[in-house]
N, C-alpha and C positions, 0 to 999 in steps of 0.2 A: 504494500500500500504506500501509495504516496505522501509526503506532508502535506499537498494541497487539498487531498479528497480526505487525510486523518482532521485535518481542522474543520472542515464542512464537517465531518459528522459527526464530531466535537462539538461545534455549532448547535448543531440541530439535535444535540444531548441523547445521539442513538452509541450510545455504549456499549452495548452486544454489539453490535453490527465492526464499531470500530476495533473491538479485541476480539474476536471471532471472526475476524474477514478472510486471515486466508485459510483455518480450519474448516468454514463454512464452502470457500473454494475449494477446496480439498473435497470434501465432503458433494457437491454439488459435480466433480467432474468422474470422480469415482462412482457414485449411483446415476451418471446419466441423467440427472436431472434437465427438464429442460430451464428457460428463463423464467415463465410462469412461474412453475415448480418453486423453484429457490426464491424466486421474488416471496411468494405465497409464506416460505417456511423462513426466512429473513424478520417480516414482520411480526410472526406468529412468536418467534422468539421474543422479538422487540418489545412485542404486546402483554405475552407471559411475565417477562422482568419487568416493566413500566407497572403491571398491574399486584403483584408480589410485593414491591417495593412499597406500594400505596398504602398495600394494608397493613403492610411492616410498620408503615408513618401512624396510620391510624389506631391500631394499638397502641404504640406508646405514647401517641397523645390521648389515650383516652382513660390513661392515668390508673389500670387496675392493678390493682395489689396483688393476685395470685390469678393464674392466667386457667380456671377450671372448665374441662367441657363434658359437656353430659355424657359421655361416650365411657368415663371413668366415675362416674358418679354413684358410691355404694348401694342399690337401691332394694338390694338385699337384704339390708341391718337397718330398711325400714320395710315394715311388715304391714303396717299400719297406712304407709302410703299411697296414693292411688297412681302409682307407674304409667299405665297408659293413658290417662289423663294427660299427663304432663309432657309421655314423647308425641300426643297425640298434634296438642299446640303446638311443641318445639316444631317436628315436620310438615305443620299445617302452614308454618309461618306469616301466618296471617295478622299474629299482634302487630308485626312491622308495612304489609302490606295492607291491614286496614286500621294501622294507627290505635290500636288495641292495648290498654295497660295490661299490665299483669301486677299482683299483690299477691305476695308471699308470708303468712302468717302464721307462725309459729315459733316456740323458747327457742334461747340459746341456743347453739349448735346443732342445732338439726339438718344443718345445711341449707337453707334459706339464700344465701349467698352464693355458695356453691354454685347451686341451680339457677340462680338470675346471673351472676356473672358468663354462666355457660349461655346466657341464648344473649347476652351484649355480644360476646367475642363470635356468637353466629350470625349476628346483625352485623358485626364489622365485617366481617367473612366475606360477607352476601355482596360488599360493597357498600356500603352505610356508615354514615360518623356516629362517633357515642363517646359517651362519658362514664365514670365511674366516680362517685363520690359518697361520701355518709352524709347522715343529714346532720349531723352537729356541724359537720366543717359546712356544707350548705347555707346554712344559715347563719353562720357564723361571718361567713364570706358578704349574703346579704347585707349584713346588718351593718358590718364596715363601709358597705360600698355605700350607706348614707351620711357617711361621714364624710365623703371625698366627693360627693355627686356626681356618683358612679352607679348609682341604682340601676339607672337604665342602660347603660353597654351590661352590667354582669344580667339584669335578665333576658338582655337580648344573647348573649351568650347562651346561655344557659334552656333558651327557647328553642336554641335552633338544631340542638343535637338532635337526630334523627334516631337515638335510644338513649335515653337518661336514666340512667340504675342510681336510686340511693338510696345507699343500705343505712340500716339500724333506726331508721324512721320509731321514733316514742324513748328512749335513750337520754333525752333532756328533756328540762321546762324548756319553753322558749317564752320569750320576751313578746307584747302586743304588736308592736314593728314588725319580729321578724314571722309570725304568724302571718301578717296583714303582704307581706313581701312573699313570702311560700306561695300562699295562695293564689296572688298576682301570677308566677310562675306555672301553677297547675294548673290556672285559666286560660295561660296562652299556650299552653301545650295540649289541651287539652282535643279529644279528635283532628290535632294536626301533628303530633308526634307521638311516639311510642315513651312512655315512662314506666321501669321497671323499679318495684318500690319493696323492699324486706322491711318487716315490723314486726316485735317482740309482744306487740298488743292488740288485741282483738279490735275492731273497729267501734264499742261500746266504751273502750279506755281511752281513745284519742284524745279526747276532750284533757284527760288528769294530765298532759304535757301541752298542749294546745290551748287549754286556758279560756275559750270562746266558743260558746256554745253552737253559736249563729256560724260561723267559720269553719266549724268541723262537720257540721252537717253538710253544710252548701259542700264542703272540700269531698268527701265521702259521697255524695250523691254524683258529684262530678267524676271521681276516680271509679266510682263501681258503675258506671251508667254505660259504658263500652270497654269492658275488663274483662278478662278471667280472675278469679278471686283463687288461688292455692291456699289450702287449710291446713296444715303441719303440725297442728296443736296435739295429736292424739303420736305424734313421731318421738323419738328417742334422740337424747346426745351423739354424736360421732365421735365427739373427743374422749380421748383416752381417759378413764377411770382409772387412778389409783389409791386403792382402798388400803393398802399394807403403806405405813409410816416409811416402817424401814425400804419400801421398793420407792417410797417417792425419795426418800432420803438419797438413793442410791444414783437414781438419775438426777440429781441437782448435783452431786459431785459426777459424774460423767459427762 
């Protein structure tokens, strides 16, 4: 390859093409390819890395802490839970293509998490932006951004993810601001983006962190009125039990 055709396709940021040129000629005079052919299997390459690379970007901008997919998700050590329910959604994927919440509710460690983080990283998969955040930093984030008169870029942010997972939803009081700013958020997402929400609290307890009675109803009617609702309340821990002193003793010095 020349320096005049390496900088054109430097240029035009076709990277496979420029390190893979004369393998690809190699390759293209060996199988007898015609021009078609290799034009066709050039791009196809080009398209493959341009489009890997994207979701590589979008993963890590979408800030998840443990990268889980349903494919490895114990659903054996839940007995109690209803399995085809849940691959029925995940394969139907229609939360995303009809803008569909999902609410995951059930204790601690049940996996709750788990399982909405697995269908954000199947919505980025798909081609789709997302986020991942808790709702303490959520609103925590809100509440600042009225200190700087910023309210409105962080909801416009925050509106426009095409999957918004925030976990541990009920976890804090919140403040009458940042109620009044959540809600703001749920309204403009609301049947135009997918938000995938974990909560430790039944939708009867909202209110004892929520604080407003008027606001958790309206908020509730809005997130279950084109939802699936997952119920995990009757599921088990997944984290390790240790009941012997001396076996926890033993793994804190290890």
């Amino acid at each position: 390859m020349d320096e005049s055709l390496k900088k054109m396709l430097d240029y035009l940021r076709l990277q496979q093409l420029a390190k893979h040129w004369d393998s690809w000629l190699a390759l293209a005079n060996k199988g007898n390819y015609s021009h078609v052919k290799l034009l066709n299997y050039v791009i196809e390459q080009e398209y493959n890395h341009k489009r890997d690379n994207a979701k590589t970007m979008r993963i890590a901008r979408a800030k998840i802490p443990e990268k889980f997919i349903i494919e490895t998700f114990p659903f054996e050590q839940q007995p109690n839970f209803d399995k085809n329910k849940i691959i029925n959604i995940y394969d139907s994927f229609d939360y995303m293509e009809k803008k569909r919440d999902i609410i995951w509710i059930g204790t601690t460690g049940v996996g709750k998490t788990g399982l909405a983080t697995s269908f954000l990283i199947q919505a980025i998969n798909s081609g789709y932006n997302g986020r991942f955040i808790t709702f303490p930093e959520l609103v925590e984030l809100l509440y600042k951004s009225v200190a700087d008169h910023s309210e409105a870029t962080v909801l416009k942010t925050f509106a426009s993810y095409d999957c918004l997972l925030i976990d541990e939803l009920g976890y804090i009081e919140v403040e009458p601001l940042q109620v009044g700013l959540f809600f703001t958020l749920m309204s403009k997402r609301h049947k135009h983006k997918t938000t995938l929400i974990t909560s430790n609290l039944g939708f009867k307890q909202w209110n004892t962190f929520l604080k407003n009675d008027h606001l958790t109803a309206a908020l509730i009617d809005r997130l279950t009125e084109n939802s699936y609702v997952v119920n995990m309340r009757k599921c088990t821990s997944l984290r390790k039990q240790l009941d012997d002193p001396s076996e926890l003793a033993a793994e804190k010095e290890s």
